[in-house]
C-alpha positions in Angstrom: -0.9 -18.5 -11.4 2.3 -19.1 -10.2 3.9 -17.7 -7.1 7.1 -14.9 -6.5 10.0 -16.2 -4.0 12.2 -13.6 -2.9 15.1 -13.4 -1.0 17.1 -12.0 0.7 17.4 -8.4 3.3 14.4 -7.4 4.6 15.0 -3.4 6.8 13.4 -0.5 8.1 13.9 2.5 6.0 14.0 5.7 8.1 13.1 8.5 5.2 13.6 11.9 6.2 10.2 14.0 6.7 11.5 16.7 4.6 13.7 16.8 1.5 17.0 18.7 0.5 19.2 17.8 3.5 22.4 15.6 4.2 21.5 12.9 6.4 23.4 14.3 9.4 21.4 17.5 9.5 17.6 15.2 9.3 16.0 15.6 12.6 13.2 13.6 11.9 11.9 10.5 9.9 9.4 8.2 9.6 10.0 4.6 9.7 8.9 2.4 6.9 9.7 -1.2 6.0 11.6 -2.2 3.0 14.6 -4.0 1.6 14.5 -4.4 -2.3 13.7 -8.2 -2.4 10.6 -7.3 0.6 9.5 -4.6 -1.8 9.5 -6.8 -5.0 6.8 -9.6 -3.5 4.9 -6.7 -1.6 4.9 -5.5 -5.2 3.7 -8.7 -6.6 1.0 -9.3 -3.7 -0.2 -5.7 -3.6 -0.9 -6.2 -7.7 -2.6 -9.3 -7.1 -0.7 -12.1 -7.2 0.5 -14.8 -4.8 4.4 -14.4 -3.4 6.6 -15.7 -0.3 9.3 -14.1 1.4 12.3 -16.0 2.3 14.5 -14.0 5.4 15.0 -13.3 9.1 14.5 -11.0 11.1 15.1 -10.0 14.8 13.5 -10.5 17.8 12.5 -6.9 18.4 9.7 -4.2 17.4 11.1 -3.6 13.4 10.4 -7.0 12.7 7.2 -6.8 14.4 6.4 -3.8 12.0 7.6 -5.6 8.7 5.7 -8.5 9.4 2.6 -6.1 10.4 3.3 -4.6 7.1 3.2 -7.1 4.6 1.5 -10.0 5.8 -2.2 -7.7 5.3 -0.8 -7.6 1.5 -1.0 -11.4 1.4 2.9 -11.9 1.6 3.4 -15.4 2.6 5.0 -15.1 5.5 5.8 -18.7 6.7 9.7 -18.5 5.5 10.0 -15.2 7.6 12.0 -16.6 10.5 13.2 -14.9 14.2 16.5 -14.9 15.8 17.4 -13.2 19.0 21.6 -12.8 17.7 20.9 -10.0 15.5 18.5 -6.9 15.2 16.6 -6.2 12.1 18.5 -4.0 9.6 17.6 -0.6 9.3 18.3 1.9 6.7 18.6 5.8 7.0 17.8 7.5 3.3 18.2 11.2 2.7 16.2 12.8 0.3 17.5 15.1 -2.1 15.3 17.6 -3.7 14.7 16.0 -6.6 13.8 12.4 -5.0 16.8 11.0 -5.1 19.1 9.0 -2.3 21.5 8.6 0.2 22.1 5.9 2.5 23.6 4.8 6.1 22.4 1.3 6.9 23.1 -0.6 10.3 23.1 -4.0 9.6 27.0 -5.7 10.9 25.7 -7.9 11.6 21.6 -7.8 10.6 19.4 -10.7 11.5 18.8 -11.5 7.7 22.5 -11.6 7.5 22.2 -15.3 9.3 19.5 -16.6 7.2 21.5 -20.1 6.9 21.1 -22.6 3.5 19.8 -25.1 5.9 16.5 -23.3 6.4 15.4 -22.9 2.5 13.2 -25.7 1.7 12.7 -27.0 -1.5 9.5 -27.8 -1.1 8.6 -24.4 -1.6 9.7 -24.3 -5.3 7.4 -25.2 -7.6 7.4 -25.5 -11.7 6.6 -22.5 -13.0 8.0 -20.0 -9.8 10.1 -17.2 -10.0 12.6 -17.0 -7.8 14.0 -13.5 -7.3 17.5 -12.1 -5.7 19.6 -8.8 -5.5 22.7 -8.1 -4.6 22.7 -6.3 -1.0 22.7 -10.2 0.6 25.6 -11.5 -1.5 28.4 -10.5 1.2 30.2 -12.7 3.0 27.9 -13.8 5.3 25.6 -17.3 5.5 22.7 -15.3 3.5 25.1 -16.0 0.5 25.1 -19.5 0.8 21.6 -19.4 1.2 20.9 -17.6 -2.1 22.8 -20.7 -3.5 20.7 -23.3 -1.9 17.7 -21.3 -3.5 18.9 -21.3 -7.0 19.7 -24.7 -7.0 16.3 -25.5 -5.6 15.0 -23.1 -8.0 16.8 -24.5 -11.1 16.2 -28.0 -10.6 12.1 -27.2 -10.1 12.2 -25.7 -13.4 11.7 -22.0 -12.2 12.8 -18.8 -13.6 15.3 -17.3 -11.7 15.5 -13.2 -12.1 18.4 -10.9 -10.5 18.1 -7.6 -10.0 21.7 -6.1 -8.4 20.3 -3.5 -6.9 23.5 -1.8 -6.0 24.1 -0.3 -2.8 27.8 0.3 -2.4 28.1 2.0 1.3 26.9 -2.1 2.1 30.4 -3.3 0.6 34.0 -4.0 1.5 34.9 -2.1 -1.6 33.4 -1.9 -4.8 35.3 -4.5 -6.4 34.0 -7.2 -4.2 30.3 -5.7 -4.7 31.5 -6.2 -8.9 33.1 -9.7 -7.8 29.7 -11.1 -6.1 27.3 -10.2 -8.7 29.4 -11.5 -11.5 29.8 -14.4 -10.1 25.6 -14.5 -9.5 24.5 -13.5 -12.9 25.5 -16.3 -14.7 22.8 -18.3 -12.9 20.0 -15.8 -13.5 17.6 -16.0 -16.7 16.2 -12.3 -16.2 18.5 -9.5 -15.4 17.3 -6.5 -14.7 20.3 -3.6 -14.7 19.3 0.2 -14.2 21.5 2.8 -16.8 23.5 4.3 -13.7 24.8 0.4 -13.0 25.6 -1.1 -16.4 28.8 0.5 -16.7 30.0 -0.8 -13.3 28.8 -4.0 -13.6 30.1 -5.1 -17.0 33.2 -2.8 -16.7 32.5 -1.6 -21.0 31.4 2.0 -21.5 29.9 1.6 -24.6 25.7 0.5 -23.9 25.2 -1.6 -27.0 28.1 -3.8 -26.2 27.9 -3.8 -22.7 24.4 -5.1 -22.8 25.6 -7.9 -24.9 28.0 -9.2 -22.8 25.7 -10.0 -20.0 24.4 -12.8 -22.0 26.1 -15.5 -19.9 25.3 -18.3 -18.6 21.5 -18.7 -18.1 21.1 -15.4 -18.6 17.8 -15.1 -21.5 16.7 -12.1 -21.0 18.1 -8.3 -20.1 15.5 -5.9 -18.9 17.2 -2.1 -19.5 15.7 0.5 -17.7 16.5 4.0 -18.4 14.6 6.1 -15.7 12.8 8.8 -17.5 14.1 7.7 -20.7 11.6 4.3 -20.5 12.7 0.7 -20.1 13.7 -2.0 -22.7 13.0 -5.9 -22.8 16.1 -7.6 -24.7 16.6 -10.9 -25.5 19.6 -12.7 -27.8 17.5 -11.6 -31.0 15.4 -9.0 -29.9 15.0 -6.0 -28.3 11.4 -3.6 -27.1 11.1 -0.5 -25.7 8.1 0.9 -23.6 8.3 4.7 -22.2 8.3 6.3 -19.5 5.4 8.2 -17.4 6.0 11.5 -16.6 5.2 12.3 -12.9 5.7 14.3 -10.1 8.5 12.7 -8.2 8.3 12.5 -4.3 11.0 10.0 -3.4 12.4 7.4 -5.9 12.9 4.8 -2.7 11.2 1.7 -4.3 10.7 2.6 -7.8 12.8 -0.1 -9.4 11.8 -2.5 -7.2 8.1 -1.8 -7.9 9.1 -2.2 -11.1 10.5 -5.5 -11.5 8.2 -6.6 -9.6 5.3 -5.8 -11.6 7.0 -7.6 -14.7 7.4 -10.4 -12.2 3.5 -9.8 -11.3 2.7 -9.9 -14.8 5.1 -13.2 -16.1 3.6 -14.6 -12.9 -0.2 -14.3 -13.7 -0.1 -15.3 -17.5 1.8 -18.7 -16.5 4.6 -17.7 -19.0 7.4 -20.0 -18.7 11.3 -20.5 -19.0 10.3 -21.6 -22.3 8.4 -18.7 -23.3 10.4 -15.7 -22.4 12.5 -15.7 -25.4 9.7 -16.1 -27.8 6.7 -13.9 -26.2 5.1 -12.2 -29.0 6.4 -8.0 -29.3 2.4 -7.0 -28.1 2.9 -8.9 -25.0 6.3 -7.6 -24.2 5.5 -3.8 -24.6 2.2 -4.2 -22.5 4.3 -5.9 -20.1 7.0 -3.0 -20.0 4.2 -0.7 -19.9 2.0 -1.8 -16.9 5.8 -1.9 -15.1 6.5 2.0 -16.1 2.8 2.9 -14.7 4.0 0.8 -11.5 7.0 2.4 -11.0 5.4 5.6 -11.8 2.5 5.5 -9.7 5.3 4.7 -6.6 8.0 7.5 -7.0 5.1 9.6 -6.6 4.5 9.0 -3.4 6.5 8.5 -0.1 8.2 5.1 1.2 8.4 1.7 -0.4 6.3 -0.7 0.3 3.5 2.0 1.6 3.8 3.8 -1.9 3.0 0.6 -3.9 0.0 0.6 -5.7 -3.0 -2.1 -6.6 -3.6 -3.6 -9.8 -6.6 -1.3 -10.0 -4.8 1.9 -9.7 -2.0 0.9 -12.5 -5.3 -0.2 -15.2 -6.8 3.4 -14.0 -3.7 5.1 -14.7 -3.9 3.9 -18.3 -7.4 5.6 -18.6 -5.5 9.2 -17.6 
């Protein structure tokens, strides 16, 4: 089996205790750890497989808490590093009614802002990794140079390297400069995973067919579509599969891509499929891929928090039997 490495922001999400209210009316919330690349290994190590986290955090009692967090998971933890200049990031999500979010984040700067390209070692990629980035740590900021030393470790190990953007615009400048950094990231991924609500703003073409197509740059092999209730499609230059969606009882969405993704990771990650492969993988293994990542996904937007809401490899194989 070969091993996740993630980078990038790792936070406190403060989720409101009840649903329905704009964040500045929430009295109370409870405090969980999370940051999409955290929530992608957690994913991968909660499922059963072997991941390491590459960030920095602060010197204070939210770090503390994340590392509490994960490291019982069997998240490598080795490449999570302290610094006394910053805090840990936090993140304050409102809940809509139907599961949806808002968000206020504090993070100007956060301690994984100052994760620095000087402390990623490339000993830590190995043939066969996967090496996994969104976009919340592409700002101007030494994180961003860091994300570069890890693709060019990544790339010249011979592992796959996956992007998710991930996009969370209240982070950014402006939009355009959100647009700017992930275009000029993509390129260098060979999965891309883009959500419906995002395509249109990342590839600036409103029609879906098209748009799709022209994220085929670069490295890029392979587009994973998802569609939120409407399933989730695996596309490559010459083909394209679909796997639905589960139909569940929604109590906060906070996670659910990232559990998703990272159960395809999970999955590419345990069956030793390589760079090689990924264009080529027979249509059987595909769709029970995209499947076991829909149960994921669904499993954790029916329950509260990220990382806490993830579930084992156990309870996505029992969910089948439903």
């Amino acid at each position: 089996m070969s091993k996740v490495i993630a980078i990038g922001e790792a936070l406190i999400d403060f989720i409101p205790t009840v649903k329905g209210q704009e964040l500045k009316n929430v009295e109370s919330f409870t405090r969980v750890p999370g940051g999409a690349p955290l929530n992608v290994v957690s994913a991968v190590c909660k499922l059963g497989g072997d991941g390491i986290m590459l960030t920095k955090l602060g010197q204070d009692a939210f770090g503390d808490i994340i590392i509490d967090t994960v490291k019982p998971l069997g998240v490598d933890i080795s490449r999570i590093l302290r610094t006394s200049k910053a805090n840990t990031a936090l993140a304050f999500v409102s809940l809509k009614e139907n599961g949806e979010r808002d968000f206020s984040f504090y993070r100007n700067p956060s301690a994984d802002m100052l994760l620095a390209e000087e402390e990623i070692v490339e000993d830590d990629f190995k043939p066969g990794d996967i090496l996994h980035f969104c976009s919340v740590s592409l700002i101007d900021a030494p994180i961003k140079n860091a994300h570069r030393k890890a693709i060019e470790f990544a790339k010249n190990n011979n592992c796959i390297v996956s992007f998710d953007p991930n996009i969370r615009l209240p982070l950014w400048e402006s939009p355009e400069k959100c647009r700017e950094a992930i275009l000029e990231f993509l390129p260098l991924a060979n999965i891309v995973k883009v959500s419906d609500e995002e395509l249109e703003f990342i590839t600036g073409i409103k029609d879906e067919k098209e748009a799709i197509n022209s994220l085929f740059v670069g490295s890029v092999n392979v587009v994973i579509y998802t569609k939120g209730v409407n399933g989730a499609e695996f596309i490559t230059s010459n083909n394209k599969y679909f796997a639905p969606s589960y139909k569940v009882e929604v109590e906060d969405t906070t996670g659910a891509g990232d559990s998703f993704i990272g159960a395809i990771l999970y999955k590419i990650s345990s069956q030793n499929i390589t760079l090689d492969d990924l264009v080529s993988l027979d249509k059987n293994i595909v769709e029970n891929i995209l499947d076991f990542a829909n149960r994921t996904a669904a499993i954790t937007v029916s329950r509260k928090g990220a990382i806490g809401a993830l579930p084992t490899f156990e309870e996505v194989e029992k969910m089948l039997c439903k």
